[in-house]
C-alpha positions, 0 to 999 in steps of 0.5 A: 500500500503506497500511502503507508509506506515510509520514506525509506521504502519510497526511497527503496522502489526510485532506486529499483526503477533506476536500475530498471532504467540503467538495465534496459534503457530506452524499452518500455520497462525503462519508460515506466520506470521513469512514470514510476519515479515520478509518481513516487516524488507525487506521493511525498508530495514532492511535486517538483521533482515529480514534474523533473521524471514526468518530463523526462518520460516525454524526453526519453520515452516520445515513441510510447505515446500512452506513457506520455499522456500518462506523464502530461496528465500526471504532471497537470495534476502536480500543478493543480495540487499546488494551485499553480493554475496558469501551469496546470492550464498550460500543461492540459492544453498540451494533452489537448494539443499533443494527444487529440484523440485519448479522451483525456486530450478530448476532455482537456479544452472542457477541463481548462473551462472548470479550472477558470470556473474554480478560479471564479474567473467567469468571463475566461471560463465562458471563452474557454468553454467557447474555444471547447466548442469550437475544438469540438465542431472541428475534430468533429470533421476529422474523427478517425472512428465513429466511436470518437466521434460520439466521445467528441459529441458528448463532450460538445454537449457539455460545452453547450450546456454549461453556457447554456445553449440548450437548443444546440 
């Protein structure tokens, strides 16, 4: 159980997945190792130095794109925990931009629009939730797979009905 391991025992697995990564450079065993180190900083809540591995996943490891996505939103979470929004904004319009096609990089643009709504910054959230709209109509056009398409669909409903056009 993670959270109720000691310091030492987190110390204990970031130097295991390092040998993993020593070992086998650049395989997959060696990019999930990297997440790895970089979930164990998040546990200790030593986001910084999480954010450090997570961008070393993307560096080292950009032919494994579900890694990658998995290091983007696990670094957009580190800069939620901290309350560093123009960050966390910044990095989940990177999932949006890097990975249109998972539905984490779907959801990001309506994502983006809450983290403005938390803010209370209601005018900005309406634009982002209009900007979603907008990135919806357009993948819309483009959808590889009727499946994503309906993905597209429901998240462009969500747009629509938090600005309230119900109608649409």
């Amino acid at each position: 159980n993670p959270s109720k391991a000691t310091p030492e025992q987190l110390t204990a697995a970031r130097a295991a997945h390092e040998v993993v990564i020593a070992r086998v450079p650049g395989s997959v065993w060696a990019g999930r190792s990297q997440l790895a180190i970089g979930s164990l900083y998040a546990m200790q809540k030593e986001y910084a130095k999480a954010r450090e591995a997570y961008a070393l996943v993307l560096q080292n490891y950009n032919a494994l794109k579900g890694l990658c996505l998995t290091a983007r939103v696990a670094a957009s979470a580190t800069h939620e925990l901290e309350q560093h929004w123009t960050e966390a904004i910044s990095a989940y319009r990177d999932i949006a931009d890097y990975h249109p096609w998972a539905v984490p990089g779907l959801e990001a643009p309506l994502y983006i629009a809450r983290l403005y709504e938390q803010q209370q910054e209601t005018d900005v959230a309406t634009k982002a939730y209009e900007r979603a709209i907008r990135i919806y109509n357009k993948l819309l056009l483009d959808a590889p797979s009727p499946e994503l398409a309906t993905h597209v669909k429901g998240f462009l409903v969500v747009a629509d009905q938090r600005l309230g056009k119900w109608d649409d």
